[in-house]
C-alpha positions as protocol buffer text, in pm:
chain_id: "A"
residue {
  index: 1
  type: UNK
  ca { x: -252 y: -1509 z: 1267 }
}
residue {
  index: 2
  type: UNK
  ca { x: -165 y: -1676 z: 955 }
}
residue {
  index: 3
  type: UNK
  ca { x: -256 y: -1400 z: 666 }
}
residue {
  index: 4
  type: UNK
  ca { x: -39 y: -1337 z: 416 }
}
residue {
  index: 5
  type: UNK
  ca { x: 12 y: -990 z: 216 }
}
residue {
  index: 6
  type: UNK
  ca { x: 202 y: -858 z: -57 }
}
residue {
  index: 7
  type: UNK
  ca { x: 392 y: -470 z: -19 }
}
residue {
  index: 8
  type: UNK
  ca { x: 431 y: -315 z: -427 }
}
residue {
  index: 9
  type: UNK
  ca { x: 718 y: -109 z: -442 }
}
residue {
  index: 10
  type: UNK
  ca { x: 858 y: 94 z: -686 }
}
residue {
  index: 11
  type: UNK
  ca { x: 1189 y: -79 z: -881 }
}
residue {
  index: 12
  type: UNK
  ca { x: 1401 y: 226 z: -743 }
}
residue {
  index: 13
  type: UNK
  ca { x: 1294 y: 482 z: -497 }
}
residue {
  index: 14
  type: UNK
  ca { x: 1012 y: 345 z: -277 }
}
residue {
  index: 15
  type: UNK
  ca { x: 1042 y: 492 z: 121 }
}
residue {
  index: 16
  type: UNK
  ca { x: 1246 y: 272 z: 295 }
}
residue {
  index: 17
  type: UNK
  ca { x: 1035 y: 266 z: 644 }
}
residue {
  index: 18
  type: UNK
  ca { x: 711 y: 261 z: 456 }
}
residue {
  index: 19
  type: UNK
  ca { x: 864 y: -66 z: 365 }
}
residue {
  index: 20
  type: UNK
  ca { x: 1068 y: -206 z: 687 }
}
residue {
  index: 21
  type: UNK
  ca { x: 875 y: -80 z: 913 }
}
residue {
  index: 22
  type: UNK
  ca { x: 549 y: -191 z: 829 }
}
residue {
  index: 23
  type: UNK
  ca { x: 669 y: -512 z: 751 }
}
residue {
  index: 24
  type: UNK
  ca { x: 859 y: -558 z: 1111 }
}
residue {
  index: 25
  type: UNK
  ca { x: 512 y: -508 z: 1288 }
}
residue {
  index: 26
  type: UNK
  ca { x: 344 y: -706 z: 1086 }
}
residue {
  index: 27
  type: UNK
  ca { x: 542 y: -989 z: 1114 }
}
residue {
  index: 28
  type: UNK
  ca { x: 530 y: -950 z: 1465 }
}
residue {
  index: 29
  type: UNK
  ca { x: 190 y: -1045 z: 1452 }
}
residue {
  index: 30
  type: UNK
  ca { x: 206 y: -1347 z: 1278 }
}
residue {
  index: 31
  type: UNK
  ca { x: 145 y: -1180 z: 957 }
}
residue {
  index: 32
  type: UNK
  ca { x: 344 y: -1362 z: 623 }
}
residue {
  index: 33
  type: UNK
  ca { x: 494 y: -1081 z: 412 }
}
residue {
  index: 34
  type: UNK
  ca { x: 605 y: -1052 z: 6 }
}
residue {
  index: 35
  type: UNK
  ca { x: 719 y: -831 z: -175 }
}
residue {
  index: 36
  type: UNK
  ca { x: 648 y: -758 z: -516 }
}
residue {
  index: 37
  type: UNK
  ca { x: 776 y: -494 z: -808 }
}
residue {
  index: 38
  type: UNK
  ca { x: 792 y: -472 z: -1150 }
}
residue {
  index: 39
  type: UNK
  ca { x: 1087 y: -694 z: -1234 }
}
residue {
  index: 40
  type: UNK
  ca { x: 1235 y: -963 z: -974 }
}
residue {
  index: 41
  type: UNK
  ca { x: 1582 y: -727 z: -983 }
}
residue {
  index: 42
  type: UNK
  ca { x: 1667 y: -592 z: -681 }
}
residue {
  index: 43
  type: UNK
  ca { x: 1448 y: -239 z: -570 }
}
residue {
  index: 44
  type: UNK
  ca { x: 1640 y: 72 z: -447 }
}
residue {
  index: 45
  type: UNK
  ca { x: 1488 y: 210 z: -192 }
}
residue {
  index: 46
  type: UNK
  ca { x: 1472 y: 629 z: -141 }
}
residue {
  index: 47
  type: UNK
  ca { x: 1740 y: 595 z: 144 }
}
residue {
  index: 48
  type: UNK
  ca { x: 1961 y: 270 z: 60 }
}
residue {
  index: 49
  type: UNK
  ca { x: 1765 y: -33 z: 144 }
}
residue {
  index: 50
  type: UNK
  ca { x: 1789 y: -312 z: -98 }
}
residue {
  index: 51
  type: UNK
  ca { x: 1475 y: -551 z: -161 }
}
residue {
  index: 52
  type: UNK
  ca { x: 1455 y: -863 z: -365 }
}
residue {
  index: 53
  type: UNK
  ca { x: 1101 y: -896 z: -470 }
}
residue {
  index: 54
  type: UNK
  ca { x: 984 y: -1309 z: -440 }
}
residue {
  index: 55
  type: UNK
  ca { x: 716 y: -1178 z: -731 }
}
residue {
  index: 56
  type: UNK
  ca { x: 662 y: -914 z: -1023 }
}
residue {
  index: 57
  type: UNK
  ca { x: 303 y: -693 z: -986 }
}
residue {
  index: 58
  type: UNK
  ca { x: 156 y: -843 z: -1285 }
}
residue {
  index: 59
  type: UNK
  ca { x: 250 y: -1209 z: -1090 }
}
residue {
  index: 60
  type: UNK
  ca { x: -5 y: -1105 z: -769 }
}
residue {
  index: 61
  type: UNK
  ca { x: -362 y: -1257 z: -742 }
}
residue {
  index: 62
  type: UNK
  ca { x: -608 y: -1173 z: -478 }
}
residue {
  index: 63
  type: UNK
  ca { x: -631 y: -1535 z: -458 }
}
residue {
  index: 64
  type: UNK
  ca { x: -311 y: -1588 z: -296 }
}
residue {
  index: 65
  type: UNK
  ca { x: -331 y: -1292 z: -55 }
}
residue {
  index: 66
  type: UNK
  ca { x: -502 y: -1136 z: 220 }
}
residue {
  index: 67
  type: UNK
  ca { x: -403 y: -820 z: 141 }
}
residue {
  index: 68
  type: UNK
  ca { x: -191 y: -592 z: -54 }
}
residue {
  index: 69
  type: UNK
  ca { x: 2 y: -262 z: 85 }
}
residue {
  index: 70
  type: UNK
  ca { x: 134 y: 17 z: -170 }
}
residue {
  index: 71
  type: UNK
  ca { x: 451 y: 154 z: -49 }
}
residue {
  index: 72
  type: UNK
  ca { x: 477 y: 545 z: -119 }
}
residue {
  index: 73
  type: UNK
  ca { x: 822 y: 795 z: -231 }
}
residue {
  index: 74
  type: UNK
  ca { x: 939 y: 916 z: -530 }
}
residue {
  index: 75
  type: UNK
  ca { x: 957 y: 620 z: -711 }
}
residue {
  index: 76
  type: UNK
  ca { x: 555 y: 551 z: -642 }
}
residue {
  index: 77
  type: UNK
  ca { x: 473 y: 825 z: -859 }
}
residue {
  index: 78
  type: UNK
  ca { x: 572 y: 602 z: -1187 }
}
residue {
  index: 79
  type: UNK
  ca { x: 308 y: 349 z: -1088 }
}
residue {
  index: 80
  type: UNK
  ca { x: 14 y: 633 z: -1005 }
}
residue {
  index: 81
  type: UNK
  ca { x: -118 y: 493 z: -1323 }
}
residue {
  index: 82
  type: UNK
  ca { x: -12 y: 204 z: -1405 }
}
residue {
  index: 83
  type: UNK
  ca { x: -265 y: -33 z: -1514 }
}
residue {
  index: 84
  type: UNK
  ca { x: -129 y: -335 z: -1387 }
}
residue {
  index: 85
  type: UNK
  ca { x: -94 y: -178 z: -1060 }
}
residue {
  index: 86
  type: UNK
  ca { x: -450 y: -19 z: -1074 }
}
residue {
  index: 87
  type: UNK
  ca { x: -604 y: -380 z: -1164 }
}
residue {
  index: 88
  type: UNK
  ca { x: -427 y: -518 z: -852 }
}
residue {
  index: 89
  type: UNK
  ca { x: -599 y: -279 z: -629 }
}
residue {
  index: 90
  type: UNK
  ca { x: -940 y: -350 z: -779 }
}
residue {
  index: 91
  type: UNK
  ca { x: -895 y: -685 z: -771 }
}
residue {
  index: 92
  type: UNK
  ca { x: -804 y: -671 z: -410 }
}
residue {
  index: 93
  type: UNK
  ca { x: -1097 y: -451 z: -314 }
}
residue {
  index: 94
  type: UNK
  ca { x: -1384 y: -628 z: -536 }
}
residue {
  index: 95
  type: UNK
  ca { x: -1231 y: -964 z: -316 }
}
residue {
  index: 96
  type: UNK
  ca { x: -1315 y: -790 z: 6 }
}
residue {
  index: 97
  type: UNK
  ca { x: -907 y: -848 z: 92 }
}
residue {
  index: 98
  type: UNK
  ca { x: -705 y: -547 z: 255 }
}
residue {
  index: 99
  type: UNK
  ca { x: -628 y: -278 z: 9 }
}
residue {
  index: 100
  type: UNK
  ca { x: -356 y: -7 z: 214 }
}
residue {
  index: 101
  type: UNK
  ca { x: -160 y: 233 z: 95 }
}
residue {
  index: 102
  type: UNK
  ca { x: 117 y: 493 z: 279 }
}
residue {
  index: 103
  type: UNK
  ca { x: 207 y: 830 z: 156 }
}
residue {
  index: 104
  type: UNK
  ca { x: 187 y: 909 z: -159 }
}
residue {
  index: 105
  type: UNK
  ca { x: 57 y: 568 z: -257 }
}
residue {
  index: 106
  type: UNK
  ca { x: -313 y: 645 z: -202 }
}
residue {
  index: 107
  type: UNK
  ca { x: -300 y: 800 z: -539 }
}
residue {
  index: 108
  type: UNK
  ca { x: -288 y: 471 z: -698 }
}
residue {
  index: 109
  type: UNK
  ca { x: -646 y: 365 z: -482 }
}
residue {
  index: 110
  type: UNK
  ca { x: -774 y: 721 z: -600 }
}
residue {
  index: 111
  type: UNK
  ca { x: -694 y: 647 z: -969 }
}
residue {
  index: 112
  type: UNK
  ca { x: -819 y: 318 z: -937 }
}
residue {
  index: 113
  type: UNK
  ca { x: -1171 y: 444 z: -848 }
}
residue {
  index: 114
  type: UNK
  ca { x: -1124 y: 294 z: -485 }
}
residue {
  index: 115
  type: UNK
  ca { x: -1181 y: 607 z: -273 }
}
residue {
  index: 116
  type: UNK
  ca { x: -1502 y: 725 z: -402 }
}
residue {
  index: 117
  type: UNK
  ca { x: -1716 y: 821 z: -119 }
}
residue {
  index: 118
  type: UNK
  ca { x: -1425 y: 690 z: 159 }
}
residue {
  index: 119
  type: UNK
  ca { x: -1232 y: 873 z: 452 }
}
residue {
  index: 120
  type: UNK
  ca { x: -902 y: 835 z: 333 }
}
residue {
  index: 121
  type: UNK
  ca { x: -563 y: 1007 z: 417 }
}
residue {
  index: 122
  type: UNK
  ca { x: -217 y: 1095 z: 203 }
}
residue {
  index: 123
  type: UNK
  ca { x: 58 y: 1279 z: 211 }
}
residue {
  index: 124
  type: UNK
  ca { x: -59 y: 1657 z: 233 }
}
residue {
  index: 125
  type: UNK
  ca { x: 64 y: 1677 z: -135 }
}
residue {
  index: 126
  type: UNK
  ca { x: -174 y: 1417 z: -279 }
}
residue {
  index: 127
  type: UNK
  ca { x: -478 y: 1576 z: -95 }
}
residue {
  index: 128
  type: UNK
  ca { x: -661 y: 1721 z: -386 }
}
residue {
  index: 129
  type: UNK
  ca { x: -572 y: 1404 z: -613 }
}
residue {
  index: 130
  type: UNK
  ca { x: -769 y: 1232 z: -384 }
}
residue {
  index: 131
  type: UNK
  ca { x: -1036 y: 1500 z: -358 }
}
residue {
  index: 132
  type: UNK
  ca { x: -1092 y: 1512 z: -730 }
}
residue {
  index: 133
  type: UNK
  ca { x: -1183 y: 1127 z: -722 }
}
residue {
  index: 134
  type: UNK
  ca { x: -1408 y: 1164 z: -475 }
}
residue {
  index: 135
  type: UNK
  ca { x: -1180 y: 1098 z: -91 }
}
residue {
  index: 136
  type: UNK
  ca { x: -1287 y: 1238 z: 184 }
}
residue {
  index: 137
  type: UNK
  ca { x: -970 y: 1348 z: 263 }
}
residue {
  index: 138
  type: UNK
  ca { x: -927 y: 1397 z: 647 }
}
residue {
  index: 139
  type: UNK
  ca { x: -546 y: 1480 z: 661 }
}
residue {
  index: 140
  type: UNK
  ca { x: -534 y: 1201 z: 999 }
}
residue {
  index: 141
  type: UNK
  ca { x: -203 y: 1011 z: 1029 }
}
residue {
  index: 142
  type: UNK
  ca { x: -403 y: 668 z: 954 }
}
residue {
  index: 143
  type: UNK
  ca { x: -776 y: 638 z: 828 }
}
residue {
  index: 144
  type: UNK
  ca { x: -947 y: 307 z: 792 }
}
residue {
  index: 145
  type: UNK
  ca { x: -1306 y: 283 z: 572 }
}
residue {
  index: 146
  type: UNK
  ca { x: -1373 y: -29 z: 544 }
}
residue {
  index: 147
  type: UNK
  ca { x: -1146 y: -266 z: 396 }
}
residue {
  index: 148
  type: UNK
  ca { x: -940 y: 15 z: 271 }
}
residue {
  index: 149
  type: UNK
  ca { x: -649 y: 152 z: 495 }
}
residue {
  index: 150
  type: UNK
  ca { x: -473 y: 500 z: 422 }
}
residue {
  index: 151
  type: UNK
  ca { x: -140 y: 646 z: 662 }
}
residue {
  index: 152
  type: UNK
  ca { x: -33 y: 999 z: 605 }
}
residue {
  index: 153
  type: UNK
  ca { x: 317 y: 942 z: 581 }
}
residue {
  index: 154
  type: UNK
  ca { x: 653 y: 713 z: 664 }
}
residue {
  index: 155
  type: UNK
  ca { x: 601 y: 901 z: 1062 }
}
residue {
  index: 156
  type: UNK
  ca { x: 307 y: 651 z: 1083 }
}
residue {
  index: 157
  type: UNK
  ca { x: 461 y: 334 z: 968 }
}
residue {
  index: 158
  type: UNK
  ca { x: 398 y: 140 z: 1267 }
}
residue {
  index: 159
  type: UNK
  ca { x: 38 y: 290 z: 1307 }
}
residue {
  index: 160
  type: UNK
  ca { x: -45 y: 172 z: 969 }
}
residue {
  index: 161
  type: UNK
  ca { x: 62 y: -172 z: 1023 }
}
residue {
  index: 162
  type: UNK
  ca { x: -75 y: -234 z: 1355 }
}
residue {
  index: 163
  type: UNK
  ca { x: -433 y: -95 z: 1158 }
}
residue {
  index: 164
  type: UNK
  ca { x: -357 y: -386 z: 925 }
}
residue {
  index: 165
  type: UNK
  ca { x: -306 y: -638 z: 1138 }
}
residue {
  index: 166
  type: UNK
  ca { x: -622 y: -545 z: 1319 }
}
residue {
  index: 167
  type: UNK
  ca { x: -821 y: -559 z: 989 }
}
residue {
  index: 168
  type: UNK
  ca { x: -670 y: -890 z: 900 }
}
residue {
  index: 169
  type: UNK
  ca { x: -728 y: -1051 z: 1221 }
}
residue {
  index: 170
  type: UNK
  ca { x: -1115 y: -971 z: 1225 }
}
């Protein structure tokens, strides 16, 4: 497999495994991976990980990907509603490209009108965000609809990214 996607994290505070994890298994299958934030600095993640980002968010195109990942934890919540981030994942999904997102990062599809009508799955704390924009939330520890790819939490990691690779192998 020869895909190629691009993980947005927070500049400080993204989940560590959400990150590493995902990444490891996905690399395993072939799959290129980038990273991407809001400034090429180093990113802090939650637990001690350091990440240099080879882009910034507003430097992604849906051109040069085959999908994109949103990494959840504290930090996430400061790009909920971003709009450069929110673009991203419309861009993504109006190019038919794999739009995921672990955690808490399924807020960002929510607010970015992306769930509407969709099974979809967060952290139990984001469950009525993504109600109130129209999720069916099921609460499962990964949820595929589509192109778009949800995992419950940091637990699932490896789930999540072995849903990914499936979708971008198809």
């Amino acid at each position: 497999m020869s895909a190629k996607v691009v993980f947005i994290v927070a500049q400080r505070d993204f989940r560590d495994e959400e990150l590493l994890q995902t990444r490891e298994v996905l690399e395993r299958f072939g799959v290129q991976t980038y990273v991407a934030a809001d400034s090429q600095e180093p990113a802090h993640g939650k637990f001690g990980s350091l990440v240099l980002p080879s882009l910034t968010i507003q430097g992604v195109s849906a051109r040069h990907f085959d999908g994109i990942i949103f990494v959840g934890g504290p930090g996430a919540r400061g790009l909920f509603e971003k709009r450069t981030v929110l673009r991203r994942a419309q861009e993504f999904a109006q190019a038919n490209k794999v739009v995921a997102a672990i955690c808490s990062a399924p807020t960002i599809l929510a607010n970015a009108g992306l769930l509407m009508g969709k099974r979809a799955t967060a952290f139990p704390t984001e469950e009525t965000v993504l109600r109130d924009h129209g999720a069916e939330y099921t609460g499962l520890p990964v949820e595929a609809d589509g192109n778009l790819i949800t995992a419950k939490d940091s637990t699932y990691a490896r789930d999540f990214a072995e849903r990914i690779a499936w979708e971008l192998g198809r």
